[in-house]
C-alpha positions as a Markdown table, in Angstrom:
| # | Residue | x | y | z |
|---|---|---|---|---|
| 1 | Unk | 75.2 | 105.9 | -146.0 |
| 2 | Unk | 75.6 | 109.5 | -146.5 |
| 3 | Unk | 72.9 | 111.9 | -144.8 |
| 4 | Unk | 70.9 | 114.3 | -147.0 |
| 5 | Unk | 68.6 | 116.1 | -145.1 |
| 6 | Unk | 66.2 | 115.4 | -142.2 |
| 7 | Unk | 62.6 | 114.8 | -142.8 |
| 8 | Unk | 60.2 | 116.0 | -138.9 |
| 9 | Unk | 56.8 | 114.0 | -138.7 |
| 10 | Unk | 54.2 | 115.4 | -136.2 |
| 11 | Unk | 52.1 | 112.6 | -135.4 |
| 12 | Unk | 49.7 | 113.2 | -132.9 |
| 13 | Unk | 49.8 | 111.0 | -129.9 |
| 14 | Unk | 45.7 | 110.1 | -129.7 |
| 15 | Unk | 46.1 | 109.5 | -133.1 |
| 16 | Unk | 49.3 | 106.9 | -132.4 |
| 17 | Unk | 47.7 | 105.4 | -128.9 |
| 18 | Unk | 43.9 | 104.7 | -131.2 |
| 19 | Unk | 46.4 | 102.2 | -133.6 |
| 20 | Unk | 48.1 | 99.9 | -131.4 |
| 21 | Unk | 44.9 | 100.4 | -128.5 |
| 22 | Unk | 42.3 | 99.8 | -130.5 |
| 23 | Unk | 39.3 | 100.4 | -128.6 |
| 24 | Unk | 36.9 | 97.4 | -130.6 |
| 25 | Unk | 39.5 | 95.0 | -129.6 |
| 26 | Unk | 38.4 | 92.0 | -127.4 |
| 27 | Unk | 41.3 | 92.3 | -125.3 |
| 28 | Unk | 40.9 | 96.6 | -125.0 |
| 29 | Unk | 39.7 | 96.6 | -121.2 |
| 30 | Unk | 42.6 | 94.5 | -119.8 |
| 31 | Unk | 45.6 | 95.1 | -121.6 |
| 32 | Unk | 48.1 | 98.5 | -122.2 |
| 33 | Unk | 50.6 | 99.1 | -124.5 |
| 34 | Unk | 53.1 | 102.2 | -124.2 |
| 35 | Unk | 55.1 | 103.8 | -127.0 |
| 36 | Unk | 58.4 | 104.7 | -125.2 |
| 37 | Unk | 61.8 | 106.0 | -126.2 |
| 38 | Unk | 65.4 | 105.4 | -125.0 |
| 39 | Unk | 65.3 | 107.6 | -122.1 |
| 40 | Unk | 61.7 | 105.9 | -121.0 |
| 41 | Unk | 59.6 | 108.9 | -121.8 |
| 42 | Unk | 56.1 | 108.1 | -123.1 |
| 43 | Unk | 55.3 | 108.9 | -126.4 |
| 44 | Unk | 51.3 | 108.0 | -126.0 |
| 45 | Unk | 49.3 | 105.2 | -123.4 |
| 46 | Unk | 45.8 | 104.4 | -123.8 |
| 47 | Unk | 45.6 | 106.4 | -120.2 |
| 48 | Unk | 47.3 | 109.3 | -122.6 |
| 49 | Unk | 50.3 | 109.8 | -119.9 |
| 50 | Unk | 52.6 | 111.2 | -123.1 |
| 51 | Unk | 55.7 | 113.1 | -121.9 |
| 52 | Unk | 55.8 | 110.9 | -118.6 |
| 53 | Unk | 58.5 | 108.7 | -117.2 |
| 54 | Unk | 57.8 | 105.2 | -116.8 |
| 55 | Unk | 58.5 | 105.2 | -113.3 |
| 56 | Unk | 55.9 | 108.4 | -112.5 |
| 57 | Unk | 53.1 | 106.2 | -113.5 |
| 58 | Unk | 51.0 | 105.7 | -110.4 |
| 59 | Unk | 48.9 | 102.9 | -112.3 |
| 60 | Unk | 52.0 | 100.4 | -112.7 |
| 61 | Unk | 54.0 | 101.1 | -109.6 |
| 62 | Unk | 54.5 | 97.4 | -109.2 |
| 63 | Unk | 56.3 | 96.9 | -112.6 |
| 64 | Unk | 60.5 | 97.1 | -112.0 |
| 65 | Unk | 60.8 | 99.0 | -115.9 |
| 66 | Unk | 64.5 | 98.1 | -115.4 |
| 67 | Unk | 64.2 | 94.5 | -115.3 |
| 68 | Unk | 62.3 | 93.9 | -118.5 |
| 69 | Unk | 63.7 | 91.9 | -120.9 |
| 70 | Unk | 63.2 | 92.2 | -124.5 |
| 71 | Unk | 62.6 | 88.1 | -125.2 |
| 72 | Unk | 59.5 | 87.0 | -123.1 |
| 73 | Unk | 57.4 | 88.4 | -121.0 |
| 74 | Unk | 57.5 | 89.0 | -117.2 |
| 75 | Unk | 55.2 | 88.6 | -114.3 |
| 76 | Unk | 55.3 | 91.7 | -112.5 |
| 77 | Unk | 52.8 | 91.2 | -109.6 |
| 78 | Unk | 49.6 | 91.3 | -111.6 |
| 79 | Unk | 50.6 | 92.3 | -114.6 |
| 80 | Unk | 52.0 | 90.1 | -117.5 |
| 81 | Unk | 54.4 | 92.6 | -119.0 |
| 82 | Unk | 56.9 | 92.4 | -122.4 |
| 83 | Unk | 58.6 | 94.8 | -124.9 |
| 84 | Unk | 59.5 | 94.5 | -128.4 |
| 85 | Unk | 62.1 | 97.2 | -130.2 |
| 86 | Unk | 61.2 | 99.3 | -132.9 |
| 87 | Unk | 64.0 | 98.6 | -135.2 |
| 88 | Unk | 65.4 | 102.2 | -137.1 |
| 89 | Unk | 63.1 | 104.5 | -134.4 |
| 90 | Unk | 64.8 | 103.9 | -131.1 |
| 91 | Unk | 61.3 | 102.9 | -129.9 |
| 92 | Unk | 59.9 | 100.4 | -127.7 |
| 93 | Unk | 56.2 | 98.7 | -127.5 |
| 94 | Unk | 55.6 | 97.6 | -124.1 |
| 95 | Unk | 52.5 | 95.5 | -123.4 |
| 96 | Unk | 51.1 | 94.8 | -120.3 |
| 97 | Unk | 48.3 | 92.7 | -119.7 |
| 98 | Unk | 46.4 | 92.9 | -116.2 |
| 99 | Unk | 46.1 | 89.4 | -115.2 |
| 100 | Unk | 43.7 | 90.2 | -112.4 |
| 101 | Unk | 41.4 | 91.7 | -115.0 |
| 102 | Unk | 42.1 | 89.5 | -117.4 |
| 103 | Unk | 40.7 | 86.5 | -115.1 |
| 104 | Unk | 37.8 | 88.8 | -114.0 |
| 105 | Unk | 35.6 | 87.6 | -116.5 |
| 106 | Unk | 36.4 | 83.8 | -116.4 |
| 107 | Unk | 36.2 | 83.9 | -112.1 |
| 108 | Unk | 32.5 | 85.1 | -112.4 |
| 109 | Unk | 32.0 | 82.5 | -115.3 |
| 110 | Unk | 33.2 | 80.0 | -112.7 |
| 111 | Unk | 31.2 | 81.5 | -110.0 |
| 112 | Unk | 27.6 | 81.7 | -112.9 |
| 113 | Unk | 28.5 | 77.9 | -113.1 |
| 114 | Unk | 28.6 | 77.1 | -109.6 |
| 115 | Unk | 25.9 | 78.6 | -108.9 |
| 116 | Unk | 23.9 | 77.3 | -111.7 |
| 117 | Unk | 24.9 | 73.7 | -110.6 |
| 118 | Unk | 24.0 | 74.3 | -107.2 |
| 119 | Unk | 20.7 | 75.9 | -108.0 |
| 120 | Unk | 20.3 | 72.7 | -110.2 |
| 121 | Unk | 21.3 | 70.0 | -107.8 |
| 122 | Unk | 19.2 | 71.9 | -104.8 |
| 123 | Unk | 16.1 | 72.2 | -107.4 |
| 124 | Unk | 16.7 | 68.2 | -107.7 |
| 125 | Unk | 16.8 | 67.3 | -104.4 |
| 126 | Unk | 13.6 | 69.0 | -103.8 |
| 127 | Unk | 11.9 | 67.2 | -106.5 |
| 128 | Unk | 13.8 | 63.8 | -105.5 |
| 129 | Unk | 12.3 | 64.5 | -102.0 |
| 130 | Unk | 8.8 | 65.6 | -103.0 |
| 131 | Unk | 9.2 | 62.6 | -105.7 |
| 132 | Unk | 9.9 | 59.9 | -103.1 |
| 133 | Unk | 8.4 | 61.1 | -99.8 |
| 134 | Unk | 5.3 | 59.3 | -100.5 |
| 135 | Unk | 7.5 | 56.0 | -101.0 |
| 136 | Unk | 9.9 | 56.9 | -98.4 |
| 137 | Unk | 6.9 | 57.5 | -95.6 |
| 138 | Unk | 5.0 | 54.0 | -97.3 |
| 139 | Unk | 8.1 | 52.1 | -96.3 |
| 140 | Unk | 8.5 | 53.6 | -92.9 |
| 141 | Unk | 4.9 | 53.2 | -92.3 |
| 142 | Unk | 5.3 | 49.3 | -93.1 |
| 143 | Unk | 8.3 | 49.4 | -91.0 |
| 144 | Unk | 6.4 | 50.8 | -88.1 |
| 145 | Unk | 3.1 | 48.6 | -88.5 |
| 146 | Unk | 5.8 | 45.4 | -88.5 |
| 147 | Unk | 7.6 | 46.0 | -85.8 |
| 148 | Unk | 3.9 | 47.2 | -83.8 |
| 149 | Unk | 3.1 | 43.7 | -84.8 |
| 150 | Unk | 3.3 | 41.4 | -81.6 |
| 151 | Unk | 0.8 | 39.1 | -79.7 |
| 152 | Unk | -0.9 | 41.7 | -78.2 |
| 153 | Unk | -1.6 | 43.9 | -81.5 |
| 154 | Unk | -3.1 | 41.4 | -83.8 |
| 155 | Unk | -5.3 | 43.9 | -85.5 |
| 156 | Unk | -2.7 | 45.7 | -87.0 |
| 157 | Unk | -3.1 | 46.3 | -90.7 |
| 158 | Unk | -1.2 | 48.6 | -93.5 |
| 159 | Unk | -3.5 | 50.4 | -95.6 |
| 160 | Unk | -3.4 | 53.1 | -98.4 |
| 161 | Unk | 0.1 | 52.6 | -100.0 |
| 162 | Unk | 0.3 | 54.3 | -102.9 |
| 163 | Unk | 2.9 | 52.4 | -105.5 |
| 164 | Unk | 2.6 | 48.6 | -107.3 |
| 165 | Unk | 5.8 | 47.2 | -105.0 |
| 166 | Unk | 4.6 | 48.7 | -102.4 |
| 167 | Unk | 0.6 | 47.2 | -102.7 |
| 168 | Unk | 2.7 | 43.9 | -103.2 |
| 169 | Unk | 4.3 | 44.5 | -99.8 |
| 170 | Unk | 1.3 | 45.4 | -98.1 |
| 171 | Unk | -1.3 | 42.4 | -99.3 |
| 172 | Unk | 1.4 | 40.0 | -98.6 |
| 173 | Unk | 1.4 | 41.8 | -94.9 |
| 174 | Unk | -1.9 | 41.6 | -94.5 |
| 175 | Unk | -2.4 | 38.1 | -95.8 |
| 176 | Unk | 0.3 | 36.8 | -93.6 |
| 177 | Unk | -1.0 | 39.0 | -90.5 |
| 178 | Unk | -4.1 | 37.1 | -91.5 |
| 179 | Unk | -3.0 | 33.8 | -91.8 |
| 180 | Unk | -1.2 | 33.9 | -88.2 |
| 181 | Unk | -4.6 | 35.7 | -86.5 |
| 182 | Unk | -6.0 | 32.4 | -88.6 |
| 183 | Unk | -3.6 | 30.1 | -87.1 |
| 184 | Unk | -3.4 | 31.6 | -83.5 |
| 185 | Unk | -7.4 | 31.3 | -83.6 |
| 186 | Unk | -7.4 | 27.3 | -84.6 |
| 187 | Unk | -4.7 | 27.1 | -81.9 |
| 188 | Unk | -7.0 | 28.4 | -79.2 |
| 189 | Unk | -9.6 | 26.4 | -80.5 |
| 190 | Unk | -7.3 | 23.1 | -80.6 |
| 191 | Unk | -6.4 | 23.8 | -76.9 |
| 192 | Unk | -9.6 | 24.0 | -76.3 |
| 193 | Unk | -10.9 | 20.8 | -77.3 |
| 194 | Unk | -7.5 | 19.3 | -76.2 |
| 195 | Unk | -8.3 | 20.3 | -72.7 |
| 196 | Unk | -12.2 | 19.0 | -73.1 |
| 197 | Unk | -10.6 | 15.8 | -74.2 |
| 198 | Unk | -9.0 | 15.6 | -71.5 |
| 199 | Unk | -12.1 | 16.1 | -69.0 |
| 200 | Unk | -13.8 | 13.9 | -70.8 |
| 201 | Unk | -11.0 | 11.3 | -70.5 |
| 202 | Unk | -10.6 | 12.0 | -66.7 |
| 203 | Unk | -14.6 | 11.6 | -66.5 |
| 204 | Unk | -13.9 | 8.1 | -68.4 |
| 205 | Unk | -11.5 | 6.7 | -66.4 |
| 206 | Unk | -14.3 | 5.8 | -63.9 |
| 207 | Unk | -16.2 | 3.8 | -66.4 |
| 208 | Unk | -13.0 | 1.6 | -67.1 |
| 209 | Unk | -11.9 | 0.9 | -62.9 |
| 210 | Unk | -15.6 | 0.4 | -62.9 |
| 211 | Unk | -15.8 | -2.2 | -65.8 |
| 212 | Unk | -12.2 | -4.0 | -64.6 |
| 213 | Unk | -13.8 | -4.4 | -61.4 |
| 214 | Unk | -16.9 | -6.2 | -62.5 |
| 215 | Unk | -14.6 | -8.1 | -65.0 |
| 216 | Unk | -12.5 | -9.3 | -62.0 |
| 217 | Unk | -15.5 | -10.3 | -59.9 |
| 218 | Unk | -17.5 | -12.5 | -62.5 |
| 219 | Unk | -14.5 | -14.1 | -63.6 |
| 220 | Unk | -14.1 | -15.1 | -59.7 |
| 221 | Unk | -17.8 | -16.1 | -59.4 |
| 222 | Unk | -17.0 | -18.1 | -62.8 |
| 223 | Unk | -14.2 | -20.2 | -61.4 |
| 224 | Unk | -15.4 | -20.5 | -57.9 |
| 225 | Unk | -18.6 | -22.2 | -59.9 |
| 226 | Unk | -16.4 | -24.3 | -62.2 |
| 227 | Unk | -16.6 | -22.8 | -65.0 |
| 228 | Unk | -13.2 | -22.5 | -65.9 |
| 229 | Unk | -13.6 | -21.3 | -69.9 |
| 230 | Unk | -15.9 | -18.4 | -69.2 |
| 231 | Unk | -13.0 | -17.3 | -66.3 |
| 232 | Unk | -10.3 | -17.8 | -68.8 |
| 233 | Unk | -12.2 | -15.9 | -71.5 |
| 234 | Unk | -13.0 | -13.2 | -69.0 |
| 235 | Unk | -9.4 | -12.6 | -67.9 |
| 236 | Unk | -8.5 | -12.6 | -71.3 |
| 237 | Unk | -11.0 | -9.9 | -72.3 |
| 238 | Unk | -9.9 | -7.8 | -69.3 |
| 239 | Unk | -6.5 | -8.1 | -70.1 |
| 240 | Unk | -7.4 | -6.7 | -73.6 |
| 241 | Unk | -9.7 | -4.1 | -72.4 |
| 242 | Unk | -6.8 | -2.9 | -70.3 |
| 243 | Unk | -4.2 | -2.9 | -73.1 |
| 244 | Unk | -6.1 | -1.0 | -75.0 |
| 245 | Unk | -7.5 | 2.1 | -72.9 |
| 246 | Unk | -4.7 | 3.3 | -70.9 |
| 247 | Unk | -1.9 | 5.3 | -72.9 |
| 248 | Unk | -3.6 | 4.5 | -76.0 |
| 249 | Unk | -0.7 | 5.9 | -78.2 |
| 250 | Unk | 2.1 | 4.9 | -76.2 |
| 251 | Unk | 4.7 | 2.7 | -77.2 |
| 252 | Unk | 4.9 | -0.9 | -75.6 |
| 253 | Unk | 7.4 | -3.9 | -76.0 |
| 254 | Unk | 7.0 | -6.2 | -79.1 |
| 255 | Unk | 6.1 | -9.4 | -76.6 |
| 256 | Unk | 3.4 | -6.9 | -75.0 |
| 257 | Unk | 1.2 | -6.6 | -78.3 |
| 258 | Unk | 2.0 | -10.6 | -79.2 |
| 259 | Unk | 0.2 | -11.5 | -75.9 |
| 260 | Unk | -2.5 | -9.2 | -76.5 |
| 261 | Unk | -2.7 | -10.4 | -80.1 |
| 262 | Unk | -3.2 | -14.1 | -78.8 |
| 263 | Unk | -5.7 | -13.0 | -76.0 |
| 264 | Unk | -7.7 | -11.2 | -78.8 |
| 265 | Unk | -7.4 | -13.6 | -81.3 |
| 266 | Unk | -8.1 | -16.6 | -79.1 |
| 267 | Unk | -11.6 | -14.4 | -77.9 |
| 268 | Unk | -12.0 | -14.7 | -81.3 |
| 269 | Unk | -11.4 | -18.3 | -82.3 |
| 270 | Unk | -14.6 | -19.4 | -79.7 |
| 271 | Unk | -16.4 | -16.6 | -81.0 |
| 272 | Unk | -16.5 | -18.1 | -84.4 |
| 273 | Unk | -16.6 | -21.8 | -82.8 |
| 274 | Unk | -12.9 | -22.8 | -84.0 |
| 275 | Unk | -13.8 | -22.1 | -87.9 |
| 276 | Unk | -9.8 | -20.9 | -88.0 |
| 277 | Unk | -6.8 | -20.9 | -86.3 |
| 278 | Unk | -3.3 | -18.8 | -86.2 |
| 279 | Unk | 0.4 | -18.9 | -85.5 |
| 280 | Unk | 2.8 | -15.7 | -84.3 |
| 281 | Unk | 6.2 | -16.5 | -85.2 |
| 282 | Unk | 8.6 | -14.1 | -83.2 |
| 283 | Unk | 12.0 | -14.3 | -85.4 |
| 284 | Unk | 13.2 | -10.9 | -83.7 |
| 285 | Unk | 15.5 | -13.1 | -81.7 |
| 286 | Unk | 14.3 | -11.8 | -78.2 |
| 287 | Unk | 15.7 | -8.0 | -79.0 |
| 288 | Unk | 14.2 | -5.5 | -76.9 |
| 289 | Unk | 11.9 | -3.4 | -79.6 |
| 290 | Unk | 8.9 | -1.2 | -78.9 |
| 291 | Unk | 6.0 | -0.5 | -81.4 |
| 292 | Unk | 2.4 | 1.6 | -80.8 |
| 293 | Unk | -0.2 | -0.4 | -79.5 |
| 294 | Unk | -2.7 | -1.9 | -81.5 |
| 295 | Unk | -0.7 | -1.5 | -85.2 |
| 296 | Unk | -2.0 | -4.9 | -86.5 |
| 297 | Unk | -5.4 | -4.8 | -85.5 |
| 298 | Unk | -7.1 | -3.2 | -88.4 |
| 299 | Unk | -5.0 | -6.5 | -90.6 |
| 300 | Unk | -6.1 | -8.9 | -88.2 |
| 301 | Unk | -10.0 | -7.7 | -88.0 |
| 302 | Unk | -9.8 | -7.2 | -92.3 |
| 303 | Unk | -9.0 | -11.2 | -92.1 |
| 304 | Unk | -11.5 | -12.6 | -89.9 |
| 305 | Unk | -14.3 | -10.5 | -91.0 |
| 306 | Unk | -14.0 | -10.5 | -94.5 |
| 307 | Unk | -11.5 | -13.2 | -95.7 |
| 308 | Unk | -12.9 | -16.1 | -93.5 |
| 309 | Unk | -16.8 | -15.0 | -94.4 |
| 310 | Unk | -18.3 | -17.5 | -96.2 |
| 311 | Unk | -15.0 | -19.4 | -96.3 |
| 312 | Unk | -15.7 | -23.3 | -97.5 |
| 313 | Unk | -12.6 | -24.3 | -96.0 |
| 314 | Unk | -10.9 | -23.8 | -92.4 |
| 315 | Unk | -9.5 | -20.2 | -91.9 |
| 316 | Unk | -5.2 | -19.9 | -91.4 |
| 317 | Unk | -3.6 | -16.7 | -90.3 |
| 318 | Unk | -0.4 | -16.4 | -89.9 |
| 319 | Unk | 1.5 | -13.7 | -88.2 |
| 320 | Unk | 5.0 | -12.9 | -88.6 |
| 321 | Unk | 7.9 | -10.9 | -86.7 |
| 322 | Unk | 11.2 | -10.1 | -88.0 |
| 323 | Unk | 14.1 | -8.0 | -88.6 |
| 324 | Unk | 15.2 | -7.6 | -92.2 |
| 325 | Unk | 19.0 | -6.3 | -92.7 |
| 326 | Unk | 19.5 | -4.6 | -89.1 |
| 327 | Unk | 17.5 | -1.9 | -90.7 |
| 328 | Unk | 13.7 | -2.6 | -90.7 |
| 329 | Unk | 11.1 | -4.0 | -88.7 |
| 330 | Unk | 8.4 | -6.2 | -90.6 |
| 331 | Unk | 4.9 | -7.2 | -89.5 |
| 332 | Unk | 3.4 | -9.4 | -91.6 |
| 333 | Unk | -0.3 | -10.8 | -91.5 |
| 334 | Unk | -1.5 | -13.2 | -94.1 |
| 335 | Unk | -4.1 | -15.4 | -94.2 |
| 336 | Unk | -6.2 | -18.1 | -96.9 |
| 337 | Unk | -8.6 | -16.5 | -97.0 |
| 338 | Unk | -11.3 | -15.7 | -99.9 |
| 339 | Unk | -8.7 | -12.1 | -101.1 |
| 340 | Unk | -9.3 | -8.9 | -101.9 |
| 341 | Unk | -10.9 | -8.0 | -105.3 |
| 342 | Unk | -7.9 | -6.8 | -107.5 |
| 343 | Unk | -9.2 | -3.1 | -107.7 |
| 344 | Unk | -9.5 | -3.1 | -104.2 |
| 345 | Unk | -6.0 | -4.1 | -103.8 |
| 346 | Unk | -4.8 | -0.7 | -106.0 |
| 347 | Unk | -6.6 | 1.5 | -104.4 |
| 348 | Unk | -5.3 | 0.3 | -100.9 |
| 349 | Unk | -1.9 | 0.5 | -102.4 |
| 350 | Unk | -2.2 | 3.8 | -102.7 |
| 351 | Unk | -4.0 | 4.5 | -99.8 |
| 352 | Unk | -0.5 | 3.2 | -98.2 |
| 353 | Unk | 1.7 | 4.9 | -100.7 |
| 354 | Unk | 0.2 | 8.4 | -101.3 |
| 355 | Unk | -2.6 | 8.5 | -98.3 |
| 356 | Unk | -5.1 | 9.5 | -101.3 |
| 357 | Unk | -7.3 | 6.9 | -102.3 |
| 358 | Unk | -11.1 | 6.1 | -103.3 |
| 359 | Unk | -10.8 | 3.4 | -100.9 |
| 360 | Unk | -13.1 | 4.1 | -97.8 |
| 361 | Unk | -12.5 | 1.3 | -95.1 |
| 362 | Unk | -12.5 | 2.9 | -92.0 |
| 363 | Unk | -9.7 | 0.9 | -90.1 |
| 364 | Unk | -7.2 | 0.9 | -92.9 |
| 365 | Unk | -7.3 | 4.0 | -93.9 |
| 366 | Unk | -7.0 | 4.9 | -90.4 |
| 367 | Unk | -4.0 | 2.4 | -89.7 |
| 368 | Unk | -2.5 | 4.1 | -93.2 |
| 369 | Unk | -2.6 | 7.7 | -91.4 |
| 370 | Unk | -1.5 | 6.3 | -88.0 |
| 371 | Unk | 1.5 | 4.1 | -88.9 |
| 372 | Unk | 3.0 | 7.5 | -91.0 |
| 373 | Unk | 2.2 | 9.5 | -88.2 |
| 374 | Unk | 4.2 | 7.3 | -86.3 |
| 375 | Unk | 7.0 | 6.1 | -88.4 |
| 376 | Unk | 7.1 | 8.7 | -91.3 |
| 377 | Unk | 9.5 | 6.4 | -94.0 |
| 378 | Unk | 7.4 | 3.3 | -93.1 |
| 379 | Unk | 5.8 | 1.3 | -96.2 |
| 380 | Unk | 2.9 | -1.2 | -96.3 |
| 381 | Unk | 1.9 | -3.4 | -99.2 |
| 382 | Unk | -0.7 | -5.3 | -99.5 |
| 383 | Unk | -0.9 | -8.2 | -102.4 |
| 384 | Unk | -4.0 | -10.8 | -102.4 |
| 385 | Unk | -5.4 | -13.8 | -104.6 |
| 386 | Unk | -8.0 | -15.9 | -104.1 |
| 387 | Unk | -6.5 | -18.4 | -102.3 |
| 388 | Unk | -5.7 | -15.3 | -99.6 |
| 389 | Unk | -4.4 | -11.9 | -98.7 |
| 390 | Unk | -0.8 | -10.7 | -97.4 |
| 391 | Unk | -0.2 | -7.6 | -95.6 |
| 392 | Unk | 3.9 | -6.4 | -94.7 |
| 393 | Unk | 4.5 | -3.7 | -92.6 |
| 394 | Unk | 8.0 | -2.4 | -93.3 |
| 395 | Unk | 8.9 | 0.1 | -90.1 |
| 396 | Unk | 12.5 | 1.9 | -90.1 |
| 397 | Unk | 14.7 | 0.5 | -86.6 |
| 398 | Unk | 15.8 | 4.2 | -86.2 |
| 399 | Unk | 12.2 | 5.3 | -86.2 |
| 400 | Unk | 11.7 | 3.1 | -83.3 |
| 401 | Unk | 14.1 | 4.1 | -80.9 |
């Protein structure tokens, strides 16, 4: 191409340095971009440094100008600094962008939002706390009033609690402080009769020795006078006074109650001049078994009372011992006489099944109560007819031992 002429533009360097740093750009306060030539002179900078060298600029003393290349940008301590070439001027744009400053903005943002959630989470703590000190001081308070709880602070009681749960906790507290002052209370009072009982037991012991002792003389004055039935009956009433008052819920062999069964019963027979008669059949095979005292005298007074009253013919009691399977003990009493009236016989069934019953017969009802209290999987069962009455006493062997 064949040069004509030359053609000299005067542009003026604020007017150059206001196009490419445009002051209403975003990125105005952290970036810089220099017009230079070949030689590295400035042409025009936003700090308006034109006729400088690169290297004289105090601002960028960090930036090695030499090293720059022309395809990407360098890091340059904190600036981020590239050039592009002016194709036909002999030109170059640098840009350099001052990280530092650049970040400025986004550092506080990080620090605005730091501190916003810290204000946040602090102003929620403090309401969480103001929130749940009353609960939190409720459950130490209960806390506290449980473990003051002992024998020697019965009175202790939680009061004023503020939340549903909590007044859930605190009634339940109080009705179970109450129920265990209740209980401690019928305790002391139990003892307290237990240990008048036992007074007045000491203070009746003297009555007994005193009765024995008469016993024993007029049966001597009996027999030394011939009068050998009234000694016989009076040895046999001792013998069944004695039986019965000491250890009067002790256990005692099986033998021990058949003797005093036939002393009582034979009192009986010349009380009611012969009008019935009885067997005890012992089938337990001589085996060494103990039972409470006196567990078949409620059957056998129910029999002579009211089956033989008014009986036409000649009373029959029968009473049986055995073992059924190894596993149980029956006691059975059954007589011929007159029955039991078939309502009767219900409700005394379920006097022995349930221990609730309309039946009010003092000495079954009190044998019922006794033999569970004894031997708790024990079952009686009564059955009757007019021709007579059966009772069967079914004790556990392991509830024995």
């Amino acid at each position: 191409m064949k040069i004509t002429g030359s053609i000299l533009l005067f542009i003026s360097p604020d007017k150059m340095n206001s196009a490419i740093n445009n002051p209403d750009s975003q990125v105005y306060p952290f970036t810089d971009k220099l017009l230079v030539d070949s030689s590295g002179r400035l042409i025009c900078s936003k700090d308006r440094n034109t006729g400088k060298i690169l290297g004289s600029l105090e601002n960028y003393k960090a930036i090695d100008w030499d090293s720059l290349s022309s395809d990407s940008g360098d890091m340059q301590g904190d600036y981020l600094v590239s050039q592009i070439p002016l194709e036909h001027f002999d030109l170059h744009l640098i840009n350099i962008v001052d990280y530092r400053q650049m970040t400025k903005d986004l550092e506080a943002l990080w620090t605005t939002i730091t501190l916003a959630i810290s204000a946040i989470l602090l102003v929620s703590m403090l309401v969480a706390y103001v929130l749940c000190h009353k609960f939190i001081f409720s459950i130490e308070n209960v806390a506290a009033k449980m473990n003051l709880f002992d024998e020697h602070h019965l009175d202790v009681e939680i009061r004023n609690m503020s939340r549903n749960e909590l007044r859930i906790i605190e009634s339940s507290f109080n009705r179970m402080l109450g129920q265990i002052r209740g209980l401690l209370d019928e305790n002391k009072q139990q003892y307290k009769k237990i240990c008048e009982a036992e007074l007045k037991s000491l203070e009746l012991q003297i009555n007994p020795h005193f009765l024995f002792n008469t016993l024993d003389s007029i049966c001597w004055t009996a027999a030394q006078e011939n009068c050998l039935t009234v000694s016989e009956q009076l040895n046999k009433l001792a013998a069944i006074l004695r039986h019965t008052v000491y250890n009067m819920n002790c256990v005692v062999p099986l033998q021990d109650e058949i003797c005093w069964m036939q002393n009582y019963l034979d009192l009986q027979k010349s009380r009611f001049h012969g009008r019935f008669s009885y067997d005890i059949h012992d089938l337990t095979k001589g085996r060494r078994i103990y039972i409470h005292k006196l567990l078949l005298q409620p059957f056998l007074e129910n029999a002579l009372i009211h089956g033989f009253e008014n009986l036409p013919r000649k009373g029959r009691l029968e009473i049986a011992c055995r073992i059924t399977g190894q596993s149980h003990l029956l006691l059975q009493v059954s007589d011929n006489g007159c029955g039991i009236p078939e309502d009767k016989v219900r409700e005394i069934n379920l006097l022995f099944t349930t221990g609730r019953s309309a039946f009010t017969g003092i000495g079954l009802t009190n044998i019922a109560y006794r033999t569970k209290g004894y031997y708790p999987h024990s079952r009686i069962f009564v059955s009757s007819s007019p021709m007579g009455t059966c009772f069967k006493i079914f004790i556990p062997m392991n509830e024995m031992e």
